[in-house]
TORKE-881246 format. One line per field, with one value per residue (C-alpha): residue number from 0; x, y, z. Coordinates in pm, whole numbers, plus 50000, padded with zeros to 5 digits. Layout:
nr	[NUM; ...];
x	[X; ...];
y	[Y; ...];
z	[Z; ...];
END
This chain:
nr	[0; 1; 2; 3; 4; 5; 6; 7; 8; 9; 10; 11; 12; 13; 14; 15; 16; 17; 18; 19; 20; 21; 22; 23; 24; 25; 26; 27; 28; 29; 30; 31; 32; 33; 34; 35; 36; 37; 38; 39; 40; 41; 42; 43; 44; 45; 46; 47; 48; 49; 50; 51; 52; 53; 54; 55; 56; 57; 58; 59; 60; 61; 62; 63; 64; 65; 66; 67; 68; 69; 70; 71; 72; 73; 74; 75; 76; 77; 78; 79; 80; 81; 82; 83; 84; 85; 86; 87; 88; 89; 90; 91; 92; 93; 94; 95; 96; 97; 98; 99; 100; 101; 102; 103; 104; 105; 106; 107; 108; 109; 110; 111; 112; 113; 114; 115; 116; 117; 118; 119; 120; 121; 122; 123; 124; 125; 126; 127; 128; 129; 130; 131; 132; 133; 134; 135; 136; 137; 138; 139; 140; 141; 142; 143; 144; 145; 146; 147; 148; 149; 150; 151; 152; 153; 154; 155; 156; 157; 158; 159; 160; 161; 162; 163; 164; 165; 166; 167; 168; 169; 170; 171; 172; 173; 174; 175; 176; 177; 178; 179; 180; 181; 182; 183; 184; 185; 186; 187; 188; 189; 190; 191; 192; 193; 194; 195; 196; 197; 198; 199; 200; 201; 202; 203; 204; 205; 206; 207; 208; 209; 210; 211; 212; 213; 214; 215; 216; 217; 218; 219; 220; 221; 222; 223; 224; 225; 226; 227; 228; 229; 230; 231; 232; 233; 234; 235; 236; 237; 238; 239; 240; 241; 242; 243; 244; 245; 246; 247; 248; 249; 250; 251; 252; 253; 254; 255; 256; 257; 258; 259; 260; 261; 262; 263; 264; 265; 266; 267; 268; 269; 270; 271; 272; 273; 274; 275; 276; 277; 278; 279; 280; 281; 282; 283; 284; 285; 286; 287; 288; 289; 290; 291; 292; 293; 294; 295; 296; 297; 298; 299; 300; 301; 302; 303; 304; 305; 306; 307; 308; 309; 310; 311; 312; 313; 314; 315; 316; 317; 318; 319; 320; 321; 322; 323; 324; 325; 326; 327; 328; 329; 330; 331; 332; 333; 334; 335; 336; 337; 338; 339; 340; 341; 342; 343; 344; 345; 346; 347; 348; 349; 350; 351; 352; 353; 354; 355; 356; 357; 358; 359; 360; 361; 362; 363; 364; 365; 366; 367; 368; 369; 370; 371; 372; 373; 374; 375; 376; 377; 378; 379; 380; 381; 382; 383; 384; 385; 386; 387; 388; 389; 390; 391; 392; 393; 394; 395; 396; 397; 398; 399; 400; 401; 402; 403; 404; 405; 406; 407; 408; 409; 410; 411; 412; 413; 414; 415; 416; 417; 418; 419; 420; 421; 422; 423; 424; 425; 426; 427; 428; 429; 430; 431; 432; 433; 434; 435; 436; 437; 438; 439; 440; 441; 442; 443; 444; 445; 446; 447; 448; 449; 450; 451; 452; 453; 454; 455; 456; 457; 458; 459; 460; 461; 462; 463; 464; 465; 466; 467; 468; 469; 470; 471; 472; 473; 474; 475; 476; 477; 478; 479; 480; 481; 482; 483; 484; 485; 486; 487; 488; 489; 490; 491; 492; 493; 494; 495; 496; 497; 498; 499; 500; 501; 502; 503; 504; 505; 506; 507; 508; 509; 510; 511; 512; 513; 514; 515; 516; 517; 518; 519; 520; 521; 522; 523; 524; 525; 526; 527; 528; 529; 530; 531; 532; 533; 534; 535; 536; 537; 538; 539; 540; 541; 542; 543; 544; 545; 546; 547; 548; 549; 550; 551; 552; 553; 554; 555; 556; 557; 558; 559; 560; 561; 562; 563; 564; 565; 566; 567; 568; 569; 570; 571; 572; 573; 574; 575; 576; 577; 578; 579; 580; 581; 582; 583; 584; 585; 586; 587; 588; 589; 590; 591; 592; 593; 594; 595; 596; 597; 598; 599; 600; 601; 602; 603; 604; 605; 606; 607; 608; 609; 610; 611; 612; 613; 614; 615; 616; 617; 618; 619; 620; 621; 622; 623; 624; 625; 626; 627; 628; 629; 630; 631; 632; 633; 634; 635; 636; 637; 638; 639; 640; 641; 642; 643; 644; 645; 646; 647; 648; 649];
x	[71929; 71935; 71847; 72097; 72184; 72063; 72310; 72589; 72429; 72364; 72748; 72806; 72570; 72720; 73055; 73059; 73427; 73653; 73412; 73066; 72737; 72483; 72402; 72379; 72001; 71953; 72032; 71875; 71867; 72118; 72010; 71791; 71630; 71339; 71300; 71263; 70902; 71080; 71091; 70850; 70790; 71066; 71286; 71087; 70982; 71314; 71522; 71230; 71414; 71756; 71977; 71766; 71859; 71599; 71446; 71375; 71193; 70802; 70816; 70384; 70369; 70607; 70415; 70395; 70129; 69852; 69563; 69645; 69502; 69527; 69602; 69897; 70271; 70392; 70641; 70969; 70959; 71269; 71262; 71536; 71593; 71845; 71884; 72017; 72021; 71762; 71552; 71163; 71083; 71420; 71438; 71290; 70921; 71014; 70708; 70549; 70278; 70218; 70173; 69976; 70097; 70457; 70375; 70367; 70688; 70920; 71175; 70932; 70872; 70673; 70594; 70444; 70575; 70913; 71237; 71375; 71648; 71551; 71657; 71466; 71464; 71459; 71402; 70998; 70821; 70664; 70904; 70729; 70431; 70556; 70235; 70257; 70056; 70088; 70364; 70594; 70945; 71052; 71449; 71461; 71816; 71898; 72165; 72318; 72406; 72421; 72778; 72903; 72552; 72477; 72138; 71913; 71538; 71298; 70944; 70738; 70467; 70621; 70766; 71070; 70977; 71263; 71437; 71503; 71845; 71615; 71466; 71629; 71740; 72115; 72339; 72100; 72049; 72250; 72563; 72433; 72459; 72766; 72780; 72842; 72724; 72387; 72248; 71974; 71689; 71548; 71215; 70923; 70567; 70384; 70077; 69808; 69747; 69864; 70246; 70498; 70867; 71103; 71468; 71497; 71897; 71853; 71619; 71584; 71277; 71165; 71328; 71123; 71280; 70917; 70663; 70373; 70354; 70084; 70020; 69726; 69520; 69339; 68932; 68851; 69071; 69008; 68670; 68587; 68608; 68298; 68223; 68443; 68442; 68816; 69106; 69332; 69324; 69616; 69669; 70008; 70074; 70329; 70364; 70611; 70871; 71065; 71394; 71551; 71554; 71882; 71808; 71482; 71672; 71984; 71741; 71488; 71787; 72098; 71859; 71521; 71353; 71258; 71087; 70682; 70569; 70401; 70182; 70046; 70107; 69885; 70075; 70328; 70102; 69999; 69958; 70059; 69805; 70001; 70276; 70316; 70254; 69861; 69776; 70012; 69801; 69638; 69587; 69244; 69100; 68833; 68545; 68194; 67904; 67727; 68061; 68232; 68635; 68918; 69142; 69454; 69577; 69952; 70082; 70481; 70544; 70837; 70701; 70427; 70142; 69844; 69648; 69244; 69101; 68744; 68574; 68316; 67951; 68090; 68132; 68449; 68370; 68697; 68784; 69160; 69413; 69809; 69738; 69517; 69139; 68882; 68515; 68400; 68291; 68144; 68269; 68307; 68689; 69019; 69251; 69592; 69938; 70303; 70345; 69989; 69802; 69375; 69176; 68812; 68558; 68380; 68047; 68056; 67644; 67634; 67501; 67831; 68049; 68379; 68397; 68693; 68896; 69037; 69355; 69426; 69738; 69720; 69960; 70302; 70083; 69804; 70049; 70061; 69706; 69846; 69640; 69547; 69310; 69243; 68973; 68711; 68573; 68336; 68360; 68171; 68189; 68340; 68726; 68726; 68764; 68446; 68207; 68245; 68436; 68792; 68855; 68526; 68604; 68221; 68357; 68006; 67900; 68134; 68016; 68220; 68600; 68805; 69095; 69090; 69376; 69405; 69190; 69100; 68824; 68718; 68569; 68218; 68176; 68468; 68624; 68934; 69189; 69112; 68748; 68805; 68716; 68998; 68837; 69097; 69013; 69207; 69512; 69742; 69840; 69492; 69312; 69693; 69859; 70170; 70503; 70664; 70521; 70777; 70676; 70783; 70777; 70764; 70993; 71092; 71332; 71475; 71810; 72175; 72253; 72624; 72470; 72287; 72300; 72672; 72690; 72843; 72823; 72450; 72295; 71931; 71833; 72135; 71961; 71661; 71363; 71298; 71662; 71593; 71611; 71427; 71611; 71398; 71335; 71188; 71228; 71461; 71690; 71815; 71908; 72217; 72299; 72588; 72824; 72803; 72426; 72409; 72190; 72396; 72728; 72703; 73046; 73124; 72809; 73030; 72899; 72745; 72625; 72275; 72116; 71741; 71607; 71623; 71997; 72137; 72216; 72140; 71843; 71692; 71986; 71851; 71565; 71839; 72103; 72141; 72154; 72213; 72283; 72171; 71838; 71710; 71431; 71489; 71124; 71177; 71064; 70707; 70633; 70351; 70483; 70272; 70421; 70259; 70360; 70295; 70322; 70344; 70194; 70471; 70388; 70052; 70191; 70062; 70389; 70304; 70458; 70575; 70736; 70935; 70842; 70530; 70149; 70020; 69712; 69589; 69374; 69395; 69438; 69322; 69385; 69374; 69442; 69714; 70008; 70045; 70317; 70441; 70357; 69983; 69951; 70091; 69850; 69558; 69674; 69718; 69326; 69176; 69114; 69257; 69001; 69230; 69035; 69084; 68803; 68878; 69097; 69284; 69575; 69818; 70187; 70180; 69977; 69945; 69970; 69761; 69934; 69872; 69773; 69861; 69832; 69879; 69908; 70033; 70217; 70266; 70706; 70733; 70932; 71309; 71513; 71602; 71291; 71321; 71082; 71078; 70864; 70770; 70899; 71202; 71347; 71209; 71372; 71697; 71734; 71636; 71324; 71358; 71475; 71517; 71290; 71513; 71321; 71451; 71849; 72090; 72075; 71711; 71786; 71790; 72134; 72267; 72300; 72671; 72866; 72631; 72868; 73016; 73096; 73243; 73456; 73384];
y	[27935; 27663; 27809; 27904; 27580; 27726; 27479; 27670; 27965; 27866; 27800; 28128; 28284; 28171; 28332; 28598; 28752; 28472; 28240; 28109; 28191; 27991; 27632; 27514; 27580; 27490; 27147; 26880; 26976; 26835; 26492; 26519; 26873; 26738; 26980; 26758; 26785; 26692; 27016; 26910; 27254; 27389; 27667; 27958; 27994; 27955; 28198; 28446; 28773; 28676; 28899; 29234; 29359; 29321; 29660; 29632; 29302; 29296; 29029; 29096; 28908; 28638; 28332; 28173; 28419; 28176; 28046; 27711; 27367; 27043; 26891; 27031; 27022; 27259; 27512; 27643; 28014; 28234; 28579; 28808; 29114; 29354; 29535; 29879; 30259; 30440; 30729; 30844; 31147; 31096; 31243; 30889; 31089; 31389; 31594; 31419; 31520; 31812; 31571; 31290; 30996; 31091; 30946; 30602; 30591; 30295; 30362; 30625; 30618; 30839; 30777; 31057; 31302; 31357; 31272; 31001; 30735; 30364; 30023; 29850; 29608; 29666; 30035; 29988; 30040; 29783; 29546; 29268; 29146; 28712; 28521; 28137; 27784; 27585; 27337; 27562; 27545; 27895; 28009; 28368; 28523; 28826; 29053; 29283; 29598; 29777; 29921; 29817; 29641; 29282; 29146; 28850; 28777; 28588; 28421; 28492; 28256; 27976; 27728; 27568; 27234; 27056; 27358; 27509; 27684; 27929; 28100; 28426; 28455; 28538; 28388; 28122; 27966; 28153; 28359; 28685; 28827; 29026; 29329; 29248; 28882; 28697; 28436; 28214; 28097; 27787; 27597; 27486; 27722; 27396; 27576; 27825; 28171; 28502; 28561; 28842; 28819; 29121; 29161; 29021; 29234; 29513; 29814; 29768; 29599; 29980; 30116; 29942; 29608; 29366; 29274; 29019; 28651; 28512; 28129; 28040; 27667; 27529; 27602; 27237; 27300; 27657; 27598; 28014; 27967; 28047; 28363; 28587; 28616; 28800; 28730; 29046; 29297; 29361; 29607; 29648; 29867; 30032; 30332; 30584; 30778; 31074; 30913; 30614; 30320; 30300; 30726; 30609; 30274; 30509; 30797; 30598; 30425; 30681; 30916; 30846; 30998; 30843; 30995; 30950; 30780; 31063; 30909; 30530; 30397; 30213; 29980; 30286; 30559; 30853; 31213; 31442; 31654; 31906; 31951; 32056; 31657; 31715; 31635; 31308; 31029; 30739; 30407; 30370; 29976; 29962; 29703; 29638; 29628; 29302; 29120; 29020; 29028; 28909; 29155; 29044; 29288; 29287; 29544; 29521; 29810; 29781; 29993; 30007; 30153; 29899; 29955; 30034; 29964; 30040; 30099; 30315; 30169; 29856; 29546; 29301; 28938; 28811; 28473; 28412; 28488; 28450; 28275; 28020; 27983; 28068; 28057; 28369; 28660; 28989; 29276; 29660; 29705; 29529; 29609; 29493; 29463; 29399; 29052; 28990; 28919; 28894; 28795; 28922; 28990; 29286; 29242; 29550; 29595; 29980; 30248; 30312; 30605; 30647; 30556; 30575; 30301; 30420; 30365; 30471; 30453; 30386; 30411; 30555; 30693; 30862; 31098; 31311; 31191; 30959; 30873; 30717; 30688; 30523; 30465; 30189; 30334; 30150; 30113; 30394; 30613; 30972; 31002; 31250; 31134; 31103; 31328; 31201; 31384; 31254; 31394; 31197; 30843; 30720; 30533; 30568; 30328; 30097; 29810; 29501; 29533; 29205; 29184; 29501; 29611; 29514; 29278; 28929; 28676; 28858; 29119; 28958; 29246; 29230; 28957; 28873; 28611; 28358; 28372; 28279; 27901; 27745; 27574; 27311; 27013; 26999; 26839; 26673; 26964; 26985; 26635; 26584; 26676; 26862; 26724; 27072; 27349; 27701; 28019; 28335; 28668; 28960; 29225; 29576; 29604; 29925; 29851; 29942; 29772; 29785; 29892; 30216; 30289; 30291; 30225; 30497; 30702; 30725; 30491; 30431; 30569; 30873; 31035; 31250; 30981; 31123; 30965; 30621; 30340; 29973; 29676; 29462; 29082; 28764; 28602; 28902; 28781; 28959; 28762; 28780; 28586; 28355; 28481; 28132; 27984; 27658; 27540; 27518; 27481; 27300; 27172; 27531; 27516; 27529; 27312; 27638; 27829; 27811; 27903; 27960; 28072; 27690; 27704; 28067; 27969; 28336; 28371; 28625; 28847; 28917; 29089; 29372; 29318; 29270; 28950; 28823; 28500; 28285; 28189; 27859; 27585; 27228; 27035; 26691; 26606; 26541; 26663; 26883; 27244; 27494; 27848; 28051; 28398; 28654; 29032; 29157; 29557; 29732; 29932; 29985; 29779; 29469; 29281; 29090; 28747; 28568; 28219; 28078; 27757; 27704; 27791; 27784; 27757; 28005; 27832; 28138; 28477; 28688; 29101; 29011; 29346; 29614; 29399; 29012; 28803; 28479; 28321; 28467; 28275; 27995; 27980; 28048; 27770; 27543; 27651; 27589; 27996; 27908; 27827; 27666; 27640; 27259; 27280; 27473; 27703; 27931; 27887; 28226; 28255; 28625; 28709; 28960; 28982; 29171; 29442; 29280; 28926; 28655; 28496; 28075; 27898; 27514; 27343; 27020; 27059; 26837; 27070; 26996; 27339; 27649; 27812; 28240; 28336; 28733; 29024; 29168; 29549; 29584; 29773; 29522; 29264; 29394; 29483; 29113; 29033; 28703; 28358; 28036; 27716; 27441; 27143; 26766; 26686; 26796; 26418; 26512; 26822; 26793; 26775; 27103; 27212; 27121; 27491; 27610; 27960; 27936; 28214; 28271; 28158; 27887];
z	[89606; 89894; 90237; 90491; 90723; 91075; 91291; 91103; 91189; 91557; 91586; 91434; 91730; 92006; 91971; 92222; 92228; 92342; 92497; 92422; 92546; 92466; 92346; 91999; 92017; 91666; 91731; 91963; 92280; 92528; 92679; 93004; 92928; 92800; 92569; 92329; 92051; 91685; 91415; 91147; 91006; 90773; 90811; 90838; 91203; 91273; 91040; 91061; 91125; 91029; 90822; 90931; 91281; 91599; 91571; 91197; 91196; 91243; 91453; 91398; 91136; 91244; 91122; 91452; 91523; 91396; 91445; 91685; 91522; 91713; 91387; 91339; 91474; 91653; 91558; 91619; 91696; 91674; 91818; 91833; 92174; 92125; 92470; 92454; 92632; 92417; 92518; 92525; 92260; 92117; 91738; 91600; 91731; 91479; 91519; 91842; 91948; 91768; 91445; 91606; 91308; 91408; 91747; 91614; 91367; 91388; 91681; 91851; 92239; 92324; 92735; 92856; 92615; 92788; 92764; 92953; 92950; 92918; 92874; 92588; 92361; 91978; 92070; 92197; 92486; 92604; 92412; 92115; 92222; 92159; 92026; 91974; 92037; 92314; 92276; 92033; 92106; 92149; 92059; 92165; 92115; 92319; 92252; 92491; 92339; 92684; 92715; 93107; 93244; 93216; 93173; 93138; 93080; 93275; 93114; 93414; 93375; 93233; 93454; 93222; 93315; 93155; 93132; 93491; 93300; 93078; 93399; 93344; 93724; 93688; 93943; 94003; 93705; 93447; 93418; 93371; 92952; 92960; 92750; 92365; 92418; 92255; 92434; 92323; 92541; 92469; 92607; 92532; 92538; 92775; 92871; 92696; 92944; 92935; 93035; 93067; 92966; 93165; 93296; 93588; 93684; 93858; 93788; 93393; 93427; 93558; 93266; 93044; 92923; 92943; 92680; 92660; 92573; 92475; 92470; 92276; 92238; 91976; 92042; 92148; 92441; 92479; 92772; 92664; 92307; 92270; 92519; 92308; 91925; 91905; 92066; 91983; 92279; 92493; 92769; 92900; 93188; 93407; 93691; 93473; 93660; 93482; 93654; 93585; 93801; 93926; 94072; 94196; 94386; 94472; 94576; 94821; 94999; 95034; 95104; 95202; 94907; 94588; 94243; 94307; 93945; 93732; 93490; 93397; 93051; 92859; 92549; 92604; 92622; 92822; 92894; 93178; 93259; 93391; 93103; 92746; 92686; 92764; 92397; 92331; 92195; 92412; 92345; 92146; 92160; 91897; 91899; 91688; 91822; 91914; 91914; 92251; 92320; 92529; 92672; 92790; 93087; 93239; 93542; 93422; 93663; 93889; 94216; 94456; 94279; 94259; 93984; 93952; 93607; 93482; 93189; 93153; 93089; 93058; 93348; 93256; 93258; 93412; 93323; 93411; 93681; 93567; 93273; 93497; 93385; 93658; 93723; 93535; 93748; 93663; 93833; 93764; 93835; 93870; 94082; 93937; 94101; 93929; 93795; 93803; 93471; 93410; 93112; 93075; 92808; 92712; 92535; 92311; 92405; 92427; 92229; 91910; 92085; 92288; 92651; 92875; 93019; 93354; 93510; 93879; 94049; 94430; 94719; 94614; 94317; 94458; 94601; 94266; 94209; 93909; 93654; 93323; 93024; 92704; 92486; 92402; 92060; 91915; 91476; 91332; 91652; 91579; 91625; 91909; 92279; 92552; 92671; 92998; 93239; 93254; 93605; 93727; 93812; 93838; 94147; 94276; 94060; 94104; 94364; 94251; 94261; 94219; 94408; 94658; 94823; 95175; 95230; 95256; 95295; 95595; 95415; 95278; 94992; 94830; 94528; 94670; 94500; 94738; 94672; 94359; 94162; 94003; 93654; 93639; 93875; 94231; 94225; 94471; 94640; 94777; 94866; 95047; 95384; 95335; 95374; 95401; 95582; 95575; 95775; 95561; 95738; 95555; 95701; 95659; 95978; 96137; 96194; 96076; 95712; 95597; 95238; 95371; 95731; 95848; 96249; 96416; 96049; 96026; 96124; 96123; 96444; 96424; 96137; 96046; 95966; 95645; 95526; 95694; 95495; 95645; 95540; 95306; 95451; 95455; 95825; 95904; 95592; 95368; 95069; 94881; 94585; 94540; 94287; 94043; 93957; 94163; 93908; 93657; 93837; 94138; 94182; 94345; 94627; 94919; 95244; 95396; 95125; 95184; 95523; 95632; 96025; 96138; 96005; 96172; 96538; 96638; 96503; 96739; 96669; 96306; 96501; 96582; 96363; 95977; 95838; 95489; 95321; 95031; 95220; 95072; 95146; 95072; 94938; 94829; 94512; 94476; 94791; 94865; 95022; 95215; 95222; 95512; 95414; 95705; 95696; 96033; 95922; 95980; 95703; 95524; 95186; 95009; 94866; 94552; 94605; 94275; 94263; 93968; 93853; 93979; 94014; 94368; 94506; 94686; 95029; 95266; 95285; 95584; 95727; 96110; 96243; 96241; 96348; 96338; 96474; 96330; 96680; 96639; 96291; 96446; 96783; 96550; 96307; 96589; 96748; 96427; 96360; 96005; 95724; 95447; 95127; 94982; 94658; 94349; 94515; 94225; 94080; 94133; 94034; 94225; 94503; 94762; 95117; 95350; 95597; 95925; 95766; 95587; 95266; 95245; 94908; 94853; 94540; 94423; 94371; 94097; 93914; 93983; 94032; 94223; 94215; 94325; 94542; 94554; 94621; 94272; 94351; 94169; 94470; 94720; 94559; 94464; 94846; 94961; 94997; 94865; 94864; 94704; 94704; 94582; 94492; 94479; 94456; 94219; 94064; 93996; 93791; 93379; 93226; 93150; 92788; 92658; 92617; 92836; 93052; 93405; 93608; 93958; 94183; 94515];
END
């Protein structure tokens, strides 16, 4: 029996109702998207999982998950997502927790050992982990079983050089995926590190619609190779609320009062302490003594809860940043925001028993004192949990903490970001003056916004301050998308559809009254951009910062004081106060800002596109605390894929 001819079954894929929704991805790709390494591999990679729905695949032994040789070609790599409404503890768990095994049946979410709605793909929480070699071409097809919502996924990592149309950001550079519709994603895996893949519409991301993907090199180009012996940890973690995201986003803004997160999850894990739930599972990592091992760690939460991780016993050699190899440094904790990603190795050196790894929420999560364990068990240990106190978090002992909250290079005992070594050499975007240097404020202004605070209704300043709501902004902006992706559609950009604070003649009456628009930077291709992002401290928050399509470096970052104005940064810029890092300086894709400082990164924009710039809260961003960095000219830009959907109106 011949096998099935995969550009008949592409066709057959794209048919979405009465119009199409995604390219012929089976075929070559459309001229100009560069997407272009020839399939010398057979059919298998890419019919894997064909013929059996999403959610009864194992996409763990899909065969792209292999060891990468530079003497071979790479592969194509089908995946398939099928996004629906599930729920946590549904009847999939059966006997959950009280039968431990049940925990972990096919279709089984078990959270925190309640029930809860979510958004998920092929019914698991966190979604397939996606494992391939640098240079594969990747064909994931996502279906959208979600009954009125749209959705789309972004590959937060991976810059879709080539490819600016895969993104994921909808009404930038893709229609959104209607409801009943499959769209394929097609690009090309470019560089080895440790990515995420999430939703990037609305609050699903919260609800649970993320995984992992992993990018892997052969050894010869791998320069750790040899500090680890395995390569097959991964740690997965999000703040879990016992409301959905849409109540929490509905909740914080009508109202002033959101749902705190209750618990952290570890690969989908947890326990409440304070429920029936006290004796769910948690995630055990097993190791062997004398051997050392990579552990790939991802915060795919959606709020503001930074992070703490520790293991007991045990320092964590940490070796990357965002999928971006560093100078390895030891330290005893990690401190680990949304978006952000960190490789280290464990040297399994202790005496064989079961030690705790610690997870400890901060911020909106220390309110209900959340928390988190799991287990490092070493082989031949007993199967029962630590002697160590689980209440005691042994912070005593705990003197180097990378990336602490709040602070900068001014604080001498501490590992920020920015004290970090970037392994690869510098590149242009540091022996080279900037040709485009962009002040971003970060803002959360009290004033009247047609969304939540109704002038002469209730607005801000005519209710109770426990229901005020601050309008989320960069440079007192609040960003609104266009309804059509400019990207993709251009003939529809109208001749003021993009503004910035050089562009808005009344600037200074953003200060006091609400302003929104489809804020946008112009960098000419090639150039090198400086982003000088400011937070002036009106509220005690670091805002991870995460840019599409791009690694920055990260040259500065500073706490100054309380409250900073964008005319302080500028007079100290201007007296030389500013110490920019030009040697080594690491390579971020997400980075926080100090309250009361600043953060200042630079990029070489060689990367034709519109290119989202956004705070990494869900909430934050969905609100406006974003905007777009459109590099080069539209005659720049790869062709778009033939059949590729429009949307909107001009």
């Amino acid at each position: 029996m011949s096998m099935p001819d995969l550009r008949l079954i592409a066709v057959l894929l794209v048919a979405c109702g009465a119009r199409l929704c995604t390219v012929d991805a089976a075929s070559e790709p459309a001229e100009g998207s560069k997407n272009d390494h020839p399939d010398k591999i057979g059919l298998l990679p890419q019919s894997y999982g064909m013929g059996l729905p999403d959610d009864e695949v194992d996409w763990s032994r899909h065969p792209c998950r292999r060891q990468c040789r530079s003497d071979r070609e790479p592969l194509t790599c089908r995946y398939g997502l099928t996004v629906e409404r599930y729920i946590s503890m549904s009847k999939a768990c059966y006997d959950c927790p009280r039968n431990l095994t049940d925990c972990s049946r096919p279709h089984c979410i078990p959270g925190d050992g309640t029930e809860k709605m979510v958004i998920v793909a092929n019914r698991k929480l966190p979604g397939l982990s996606i494992e391939v070699c640098k240079g594969d071409r990747l064909l994931m097809d996502v279906t959208n079983k979600l009954p009125t919502e749209t959705t789309t996924i972004h590959w937060h990592g991976l810059h879709q050089r080539g490819t600016p149309f895969m993104d994921g950001v909808p009404y930038l550079t893709q229609c959104p995926i209607m409801p009943g519709e499959v769209f394929r994603y097609d690009f090309i895996a470019d560089r080895p590190g440790s990515f995420i893949w999430h939703s990037h519409s609305g609050e699903q991301r919260a609800d649970g619609l993320f995984g992992a993907l992993i990018v892997r090199s052969p050894p010869e180009e791998n320069p750790y190779a040899g500090v680890y012996n395995e390569d097959d940890k991964l740690m997965v973690i999000n703040e879990w609320t016992h409301k959905t995201g849409s109540e929490v986003f509905v909740m914080q803004y009508q109202n002033g009062q959101g749902s705190l997160p209750s618990a952290i999850l570890v690969n989908g894990l947890g326990r409440l302490s304070y429920s029936e739930a006290e004796n769910m599972p948690l995630e055990v990592f097993q190791v062997e003594e004398g051997k050392r091992y990579r552990f790939r760690l991802a915060n795919l939460g959606s709020q503001d809860c930074p992070i703490h991780v520790s293991i007991d016993d045990h320092p964590m050699l940490v070796i990357s940043a965002d999928g971006a190899d560093i100078e390895p440094v030891e330290v005893d904790s990690i401190r680990i925001l949304t978006g952000e990603r960190y490789d280290f190795v464990l040297s399994a050196d202790r005496p064989v028993d079961n030690y705790w790894i610690r997870f400890t929420g901060d911020i909106i999560c220390r309110f209900l004192r959340t928390t988190q364990l799991a287990i490092l068990r070493y082989r031949g240990a007993k199967i029962v949990e630590p002697k160590a106190d689980p209440e005691d978090p042994n912070g005593s002992t705990e003197i180097r903490e990378l990336n602490p909250y709040d602070k900068g290079t001014e604080t001498p005992d501490a590992i920020c970001i920015a004290h970090l070594n970037a392994l690869e050499p510098d590149d242009i975007s540091l022996t080279r003056e900037p040709d485009h240097q962009f002040f971003i404020t970060i803002d959360l202004q009290k004033l009247d916004n047609f969304d939540y605070h109704r002038k002469d209704l209730y607005g801000y300043w005519q209710v109770e301050g426990s229901k005020r709501s601050t309008s989320l902004q960069l440079n007192h902006i609040s960003f609104k998308m266009p309804n059509f992706p400019p990207l993709t559609q251009p003939e529809l950009i109208k001749p003021k559809q993009f503004c910035n604070y050089s562009t808005i003649i009344a600037i200074e009456k953003c200060k006091t009254e609400h302003c929104a628009c489809t804020q946008t930077f112009q960098a000419r291709l090639n150039s090198v951009v400086e982003l000088v992002l400011i937070d002036p401290g009106a509220a005690k928050l670091n805002h991870p910062i995460h840019l599409h399509g791009y690694y920055y470096r990260v040259v500065a970052m500073e706490k100054v004081g309380d409250k900073l104005s964008i005319e302080e940064v500028k007079k100290m810029d201007q007296e030389g106060k500013i110490h920019r890092r030009l040697e080594a300086a690491p390579w971020k894709d997400s980075v926080i800002v100090p309250s009361g400082g600043y953060t200042i990164v630079r990029f070489h924009a060689n990367n034709p596109g519109y290119w989202f710039l956004h705070c990494h809260f869900d909430e934050h961003a969905s609100n406006g605390m974003a905007l777009v960095i459109k590099v080069g000219e539209h005659e720049d830009l790869p062709n778009v894929p033939k059949n590729f959907p429009k949307c909107g109106t001009r």
